[in-house]
C-alpha positions in Angstrom: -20.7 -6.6 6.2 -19.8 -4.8 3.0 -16.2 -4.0 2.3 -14.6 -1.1 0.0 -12.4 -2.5 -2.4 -9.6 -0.2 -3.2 -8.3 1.1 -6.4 -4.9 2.1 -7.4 -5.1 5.2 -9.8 -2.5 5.9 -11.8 -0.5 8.7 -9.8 -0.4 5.8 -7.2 1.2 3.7 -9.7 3.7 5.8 -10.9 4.6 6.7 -7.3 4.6 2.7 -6.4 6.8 2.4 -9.5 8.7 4.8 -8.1 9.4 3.8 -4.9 10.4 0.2 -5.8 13.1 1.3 -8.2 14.3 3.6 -5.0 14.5 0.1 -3.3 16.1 -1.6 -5.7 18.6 0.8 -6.6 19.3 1.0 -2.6 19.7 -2.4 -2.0 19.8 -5.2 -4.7 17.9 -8.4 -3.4 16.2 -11.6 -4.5 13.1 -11.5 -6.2 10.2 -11.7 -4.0 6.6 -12.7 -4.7 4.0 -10.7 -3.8 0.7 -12.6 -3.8 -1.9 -9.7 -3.9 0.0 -7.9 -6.8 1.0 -10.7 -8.9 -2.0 -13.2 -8.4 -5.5 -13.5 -10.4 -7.6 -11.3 -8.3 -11.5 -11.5 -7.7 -13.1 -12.7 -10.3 -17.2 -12.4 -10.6 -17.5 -14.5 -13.7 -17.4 -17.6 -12.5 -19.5 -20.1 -14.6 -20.1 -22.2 -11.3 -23.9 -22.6 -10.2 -23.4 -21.0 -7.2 -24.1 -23.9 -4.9 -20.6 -24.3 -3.2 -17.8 -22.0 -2.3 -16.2 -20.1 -5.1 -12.8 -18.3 -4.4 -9.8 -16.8 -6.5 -7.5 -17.7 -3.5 -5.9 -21.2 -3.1 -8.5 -22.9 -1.4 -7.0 -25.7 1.0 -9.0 -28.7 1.9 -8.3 -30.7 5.2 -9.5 -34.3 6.0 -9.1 -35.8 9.7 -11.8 -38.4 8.7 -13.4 -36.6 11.6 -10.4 -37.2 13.9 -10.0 -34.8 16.6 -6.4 -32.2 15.7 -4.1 -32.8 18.5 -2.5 -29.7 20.3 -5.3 -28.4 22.4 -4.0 -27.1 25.7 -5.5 -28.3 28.4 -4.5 -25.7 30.9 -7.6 -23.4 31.2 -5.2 -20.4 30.1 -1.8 -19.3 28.6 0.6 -20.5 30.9 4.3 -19.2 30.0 6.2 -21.7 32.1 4.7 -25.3 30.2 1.5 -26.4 29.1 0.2 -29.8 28.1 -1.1 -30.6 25.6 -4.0 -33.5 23.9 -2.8 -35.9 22.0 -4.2 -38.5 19.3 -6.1 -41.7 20.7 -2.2 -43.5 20.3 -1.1 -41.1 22.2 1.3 -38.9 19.5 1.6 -35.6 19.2 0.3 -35.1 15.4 -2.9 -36.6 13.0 -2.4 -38.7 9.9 -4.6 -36.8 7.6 -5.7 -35.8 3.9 -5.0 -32.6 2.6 -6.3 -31.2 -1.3 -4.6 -27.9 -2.4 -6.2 -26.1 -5.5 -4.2 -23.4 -7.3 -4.8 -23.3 -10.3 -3.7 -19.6 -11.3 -6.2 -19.1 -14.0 -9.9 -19.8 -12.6 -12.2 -19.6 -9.2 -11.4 -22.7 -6.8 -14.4 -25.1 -5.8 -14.4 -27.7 -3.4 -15.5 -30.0 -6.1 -12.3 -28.9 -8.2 -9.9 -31.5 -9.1 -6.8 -30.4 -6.7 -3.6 -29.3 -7.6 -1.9 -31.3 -4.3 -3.2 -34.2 -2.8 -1.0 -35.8 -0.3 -0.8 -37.1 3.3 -0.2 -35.1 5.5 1.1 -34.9 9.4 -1.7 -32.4 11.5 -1.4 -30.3 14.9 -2.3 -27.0 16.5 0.8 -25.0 16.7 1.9 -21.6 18.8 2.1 -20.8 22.1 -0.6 -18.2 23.4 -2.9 -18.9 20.3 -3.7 -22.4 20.8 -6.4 -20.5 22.8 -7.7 -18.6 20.1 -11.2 -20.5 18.5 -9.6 -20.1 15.2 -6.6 -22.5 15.4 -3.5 -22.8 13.5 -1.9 -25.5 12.6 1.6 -27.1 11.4 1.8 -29.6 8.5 3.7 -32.0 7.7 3.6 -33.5 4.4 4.1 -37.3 4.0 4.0 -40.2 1.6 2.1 -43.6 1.7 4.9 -45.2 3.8 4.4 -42.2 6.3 7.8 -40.5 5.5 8.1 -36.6 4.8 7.5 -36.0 1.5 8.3 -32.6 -0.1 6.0 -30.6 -2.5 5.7 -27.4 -4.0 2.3 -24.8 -2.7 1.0 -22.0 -3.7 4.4 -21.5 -6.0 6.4 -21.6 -3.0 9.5 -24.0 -2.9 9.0 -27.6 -2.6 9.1 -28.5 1.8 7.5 -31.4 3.6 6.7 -28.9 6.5 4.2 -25.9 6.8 2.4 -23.7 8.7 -1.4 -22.9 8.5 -1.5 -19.4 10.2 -5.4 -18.2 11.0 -5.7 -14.8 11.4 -8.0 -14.1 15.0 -5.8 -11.7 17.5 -5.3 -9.8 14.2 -8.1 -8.5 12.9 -6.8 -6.7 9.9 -5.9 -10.5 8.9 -2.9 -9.1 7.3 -0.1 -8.7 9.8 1.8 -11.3 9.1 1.9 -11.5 5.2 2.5 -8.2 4.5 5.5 -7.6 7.2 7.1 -11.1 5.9 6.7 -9.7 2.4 8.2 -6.6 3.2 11.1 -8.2 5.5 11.7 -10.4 2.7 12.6 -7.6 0.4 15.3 -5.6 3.1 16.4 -9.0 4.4 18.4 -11.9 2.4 15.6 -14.3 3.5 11.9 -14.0 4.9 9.3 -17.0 5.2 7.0 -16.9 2.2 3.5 -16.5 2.6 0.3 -17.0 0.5 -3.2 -15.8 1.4 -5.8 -19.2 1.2 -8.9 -20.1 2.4 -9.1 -23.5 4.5 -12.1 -26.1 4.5 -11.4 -28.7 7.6 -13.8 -31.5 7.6 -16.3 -30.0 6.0 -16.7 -27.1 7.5 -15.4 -23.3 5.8 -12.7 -22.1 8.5 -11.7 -18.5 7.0 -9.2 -16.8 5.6 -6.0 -18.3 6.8 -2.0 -17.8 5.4 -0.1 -20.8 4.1 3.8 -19.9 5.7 6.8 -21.5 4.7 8.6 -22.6 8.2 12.1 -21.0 8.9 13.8 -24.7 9.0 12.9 -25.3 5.2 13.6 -22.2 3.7 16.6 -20.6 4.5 19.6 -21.8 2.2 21.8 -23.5 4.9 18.7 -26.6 4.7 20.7 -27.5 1.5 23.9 -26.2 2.0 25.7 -28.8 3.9 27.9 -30.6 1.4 31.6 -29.3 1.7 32.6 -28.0 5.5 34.8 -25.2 5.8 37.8 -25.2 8.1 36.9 -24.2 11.6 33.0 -24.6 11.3 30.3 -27.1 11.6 29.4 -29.7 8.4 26.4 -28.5 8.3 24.6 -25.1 8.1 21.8 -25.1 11.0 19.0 -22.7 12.2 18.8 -21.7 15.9 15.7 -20.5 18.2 15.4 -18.5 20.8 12.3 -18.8 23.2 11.5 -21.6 26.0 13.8 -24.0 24.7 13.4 -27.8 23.1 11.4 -30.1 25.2 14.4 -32.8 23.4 17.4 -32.0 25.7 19.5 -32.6 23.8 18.5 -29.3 21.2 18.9 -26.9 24.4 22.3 -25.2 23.8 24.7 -24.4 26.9 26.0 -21.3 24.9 27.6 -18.1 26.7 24.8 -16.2 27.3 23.0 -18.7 28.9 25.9 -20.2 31.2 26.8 -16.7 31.9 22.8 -16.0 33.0 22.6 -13.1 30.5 18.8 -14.8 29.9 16.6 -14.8 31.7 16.3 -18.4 33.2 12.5 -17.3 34.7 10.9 -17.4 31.5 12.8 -20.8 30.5 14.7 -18.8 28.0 17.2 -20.7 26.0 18.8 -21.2 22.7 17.7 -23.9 21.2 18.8 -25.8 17.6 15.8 -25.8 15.5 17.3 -27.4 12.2 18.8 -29.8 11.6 16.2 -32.1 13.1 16.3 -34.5 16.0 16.9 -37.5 13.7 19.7 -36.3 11.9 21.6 -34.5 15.0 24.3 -35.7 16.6 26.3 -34.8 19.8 29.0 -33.8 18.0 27.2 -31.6 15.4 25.4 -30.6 19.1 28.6 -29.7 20.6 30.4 -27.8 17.0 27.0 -25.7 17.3 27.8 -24.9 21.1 31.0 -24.1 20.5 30.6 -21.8 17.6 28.0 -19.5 18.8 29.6 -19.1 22.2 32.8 -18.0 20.1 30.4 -15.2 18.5 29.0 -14.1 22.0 32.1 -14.5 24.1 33.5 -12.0 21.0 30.5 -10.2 21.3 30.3 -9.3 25.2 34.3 -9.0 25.7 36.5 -5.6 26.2 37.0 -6.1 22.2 34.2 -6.9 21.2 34.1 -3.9 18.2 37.7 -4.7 17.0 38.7 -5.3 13.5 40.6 -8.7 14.6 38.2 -10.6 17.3 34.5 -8.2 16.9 31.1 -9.2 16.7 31.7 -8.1 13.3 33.7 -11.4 12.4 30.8 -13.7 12.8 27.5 -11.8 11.9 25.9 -10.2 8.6 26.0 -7.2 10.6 23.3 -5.3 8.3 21.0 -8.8 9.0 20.8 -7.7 12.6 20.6 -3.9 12.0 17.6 -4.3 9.5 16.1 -6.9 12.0 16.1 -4.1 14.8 14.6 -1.7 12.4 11.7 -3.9 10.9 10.9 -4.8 14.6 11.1 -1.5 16.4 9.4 0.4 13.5 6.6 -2.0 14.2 6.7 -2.5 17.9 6.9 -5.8 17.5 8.4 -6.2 21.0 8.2 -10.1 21.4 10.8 -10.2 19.1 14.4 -10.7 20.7 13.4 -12.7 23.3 10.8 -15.0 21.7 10.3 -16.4 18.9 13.5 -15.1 17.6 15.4 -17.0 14.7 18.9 -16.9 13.2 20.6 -18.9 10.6 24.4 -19.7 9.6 25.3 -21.5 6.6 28.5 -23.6 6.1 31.4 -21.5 6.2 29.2 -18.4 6.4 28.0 -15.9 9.1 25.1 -15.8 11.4 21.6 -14.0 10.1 18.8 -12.9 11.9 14.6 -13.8 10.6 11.8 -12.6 11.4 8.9 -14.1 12.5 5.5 -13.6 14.3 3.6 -10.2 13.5 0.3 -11.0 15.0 0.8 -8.6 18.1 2.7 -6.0 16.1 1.7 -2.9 14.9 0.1 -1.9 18.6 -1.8 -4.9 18.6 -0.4 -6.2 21.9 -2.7 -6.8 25.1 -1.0 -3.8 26.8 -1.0 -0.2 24.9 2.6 -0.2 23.3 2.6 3.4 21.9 4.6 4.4 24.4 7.3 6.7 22.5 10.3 4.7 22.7 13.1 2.2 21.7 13.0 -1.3 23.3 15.0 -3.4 21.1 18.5 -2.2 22.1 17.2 -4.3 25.7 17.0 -7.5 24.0 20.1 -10.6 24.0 22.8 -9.9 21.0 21.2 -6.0 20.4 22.1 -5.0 23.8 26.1 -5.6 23.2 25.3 -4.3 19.2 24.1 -1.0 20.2 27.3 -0.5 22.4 28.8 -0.1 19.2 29.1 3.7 18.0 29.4 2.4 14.1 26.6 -0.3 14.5 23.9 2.5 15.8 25.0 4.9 12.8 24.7 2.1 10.8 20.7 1.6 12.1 20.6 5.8 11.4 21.8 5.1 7.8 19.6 2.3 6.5 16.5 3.3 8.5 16.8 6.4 6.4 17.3 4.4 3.3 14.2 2.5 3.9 12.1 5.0 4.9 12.8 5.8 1.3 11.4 2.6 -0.1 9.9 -0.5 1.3 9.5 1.7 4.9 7.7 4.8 3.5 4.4 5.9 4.1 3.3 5.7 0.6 4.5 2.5 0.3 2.8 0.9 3.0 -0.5 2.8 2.5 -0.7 1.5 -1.0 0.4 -2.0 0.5 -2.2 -2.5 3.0 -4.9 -1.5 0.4 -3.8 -3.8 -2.4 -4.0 -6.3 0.3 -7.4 -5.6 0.7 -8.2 -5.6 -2.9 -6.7 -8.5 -3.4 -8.8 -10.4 -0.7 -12.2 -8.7 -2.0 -15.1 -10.7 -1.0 -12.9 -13.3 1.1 -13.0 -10.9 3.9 -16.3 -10.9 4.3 -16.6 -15.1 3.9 -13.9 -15.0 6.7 -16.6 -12.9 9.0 -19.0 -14.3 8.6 -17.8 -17.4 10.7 -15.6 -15.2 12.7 -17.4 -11.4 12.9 -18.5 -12.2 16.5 -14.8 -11.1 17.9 -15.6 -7.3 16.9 -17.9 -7.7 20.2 -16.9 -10.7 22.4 -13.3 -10.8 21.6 -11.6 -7.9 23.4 -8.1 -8.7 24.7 -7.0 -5.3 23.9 -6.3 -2.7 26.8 -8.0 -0.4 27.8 -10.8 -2.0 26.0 -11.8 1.3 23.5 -8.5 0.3 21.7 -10.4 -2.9 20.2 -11.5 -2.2 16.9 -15.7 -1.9 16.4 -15.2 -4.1 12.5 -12.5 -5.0 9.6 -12.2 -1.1 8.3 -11.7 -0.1 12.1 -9.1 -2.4 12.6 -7.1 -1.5 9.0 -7.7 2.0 10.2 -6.2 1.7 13.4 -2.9 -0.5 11.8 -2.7 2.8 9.5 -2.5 5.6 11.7 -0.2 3.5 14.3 2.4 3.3 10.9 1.6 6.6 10.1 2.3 8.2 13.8 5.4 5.5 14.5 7.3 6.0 10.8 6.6 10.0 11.7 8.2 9.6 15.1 10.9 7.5 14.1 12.2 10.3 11.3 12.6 12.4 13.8 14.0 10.4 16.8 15.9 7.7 14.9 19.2 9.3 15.9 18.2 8.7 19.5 19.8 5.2 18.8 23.2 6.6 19.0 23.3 7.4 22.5 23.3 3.8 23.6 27.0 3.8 22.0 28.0 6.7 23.3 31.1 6.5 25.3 29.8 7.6 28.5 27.1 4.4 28.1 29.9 2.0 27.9 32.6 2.9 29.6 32.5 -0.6 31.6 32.8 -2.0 28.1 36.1 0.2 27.1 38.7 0.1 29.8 
């Protein structure tokens, strides 16, 4: 399969160029790596022979010493409400393994490269409904030669012990998930980072996977925990919610969930996802209870948009409002009820992160181009959009972005630097994986499944190009879910 490779003329640049100072001038934010802009990019010079693999990404090289990766379900299909899964021959949930990373910056990668990272490492399949897809993905955990978690820097990224080795297969653009984490990370204070790689595993070439720095070990309250503030936990912590911790003790008994505002069919709950099992306690358990029920009890009671006891007191209010823009603009309608992240640190307020784009983007099973807003329905953004000054606030900053990181000439020249960047690791990737352009269909009806790579890119395009057009012109729809007459329950 042969692939266009995308230039950027110069009028694109200067509009690019353009655009970001817009964004920047908008709203100042950390520096964010892009990997596709900033990286080496194909390179057809190589003085190898030819004889093995030669990429300009990272290449990642994984060693079970033939050792099956635990994780498989063994269910014969998705099952919401629990799944079991296989475990090693001793019976644990992950494989000791060896992992070689090679990054150098300046040259191709080759198998026979001297790596960059060799460590240990900690191996299983991770995610919920893609454990069934052939092309797995799988959480790391680095660890020393005593077996304890050992941090190192990737791919430029932050030194963590703990990773996850994302394989593009539901998504057959492969790029979902970097480029909406990328672009989150630059409207957001905090987005996992991401890097394009190609993974070997045992021998064998897997594709084009992305190396994803897990919420837990990069957001700031993992090292913020030295002074407590009056009135809060010691520690700054990371909560979850989706089905809950299969540890007990993780499960919170917050407000929403004693008061049934989840729904308890679906096993949802609000787990504590950081800090870890080993170094929680029942009272940092019970603190962490205590202080987001005080934020939903504020949040679903008659004042809950006051200046002395609102919502307003314990969240980074424009955290949540960018969160419902970067998820509605995209459809990405799992988020809210799974899969949903948030993050306090010490003395500070609660934060929403993304996470998961692999459905986005009208890439769900069922057709989601519905014309519509779901987000308003999910927990926290039901009571938000009660508020008359939160939904203006959604108004004001959608607008902003659609002037920046949001704006059609922005993410058309995104998604094809993307694909220059990747050049002939596309086609590498289908070559082992092409067959899913005619046996893998989950998409419904089945003419919405894309016929190759350029289809698929296609398709991602005009869904941005018809949703960001729709959105201009209904995003003041928003408003009506804090109109007065919508929540007059709320404001006796």
């Amino acid at each position: 399969m042969k692939y266009k490779l995308f230039g950027i003329g110069a009028l694109a640049l200067v509009l690019v160029c353009a655009l970001l100072a817009s964004a920047v001038e908008a709203e100042e934010g950390p520096y964010r790596y892009h990997q596709h802009r900033e990286a080496r990019g194909p390179d057809a010079g190589c003085d190898c022979d030819g004889t093995e693999l030669c990429t300009h990404l990272p290449l990642v090289i994984i060693d079970t010493g033939g050792e099956a990766i635990p994780g498989e379900p063994l269910n014969d299909h998705y099952d919401a409400a629990g799944t079991s899964f296989t475990t090693t021959a001793a019976g644990a949930d992950m494989l000791p393994a060896r992992i070689c990373v090679m990054d150098d910056g300046t040259r191709n990668h080759h198998p026979s490269d001297q790596p960059d990272l060799e460590t240990d490492t900690l191996i299983r399949i991770r995610g919920n409904s893609s454990r069934y897809f052939d092309k797995k993905s799988y959480l790391l955990r680095f660890t020393d030669e005593k077996g304890e978690y050992e941090d190192h820097e990737v791919m430029g990224m932050d030194a963590h012990y703990e990773w996850a080795l994302y394989g593009p297969y539901l998504d057959k653009t492969l790029m979902r998930n970097y480029m909406w984490y990328n672009i989150a990370g630059e409207m957001m204070d905090y987005a996992p980072n991401v890097r394009f790689c190609e993974v070997i595993l045992n021998g064998e070439y897997q594709g084009l996977y992305v190396m994803v720095e897990t919420i837990t070990n990069g957001v700031d309250c993992r090292v913020n925990v030295s002074e407590p503030v009056d009135n809060t936990t010691s520690t700054g912590y990371v909560l979850r919610l989706d089905r809950g911790s299969e540890n007990e003790k993780k499960n919170l008994v917050n407000f929403t969930y004693y008061a049934y505002l989840f729904d308890r069919n679906y096993n949802h709950c609000v787990n504590i996802q950081y800090p870890k099992s080993g170094a929680l306690t029942q009272e940092m358990v019970d603190a962490i209870e205590q202080e987001f029920s005080d934020f939903e009890k504020a949040l679903y009671s008659f004042d809950y948009n006051t200046y002395d006891y609102g919502y307003q007191n314990y969240i980074d209010v424009d955290s949540f409002v960018d969160y419902f823009i970067i998820n509605e603009f995209t459809q990405n309608y799992d988020a809210g009820y799974l899969s949903t992240y948030l993050y306090k640190d010490i003395g500070g307020k609660y934060r929403m992160v993304i996470w998961d784009f692999n459905s986005a983007c009208n890439n769900y099973q069922e057709d989601t181009t519905a014309i519509s807003f779901q987000t308003q329905n999910t927990p926290w953004q039901k009571m938000l959009t009660r508020d008359e000054d939160y939904d203006r606030r959604i108004v004001d900053r959608y607008r902003m972005w659609r002037e920046s990181f949001l704006s059609e000439a922005y993410l058309m020249d995104y998604i094809d630097g993307i694909i220059a960047y990747l050049g002939p690791a596309i086609d590498r990737n289908f070559q082992v994986w092409g067959y899913i352009f005619e046996e893998y269909l989950p998409l419904e009806p089945e003419s919405r499944n894309p016929d190759s790579f350029e289809d698929a890119v296609e398709d991602m395009k005009d869904f941005i190009r018809e949703r960001g057009a729709w959105m201009d012109q209904y995003i003041e729809v928003v408003q009506q879910y804090g109109h007065p007459s919508a929540v007059k329950k709320y404001n006796h």
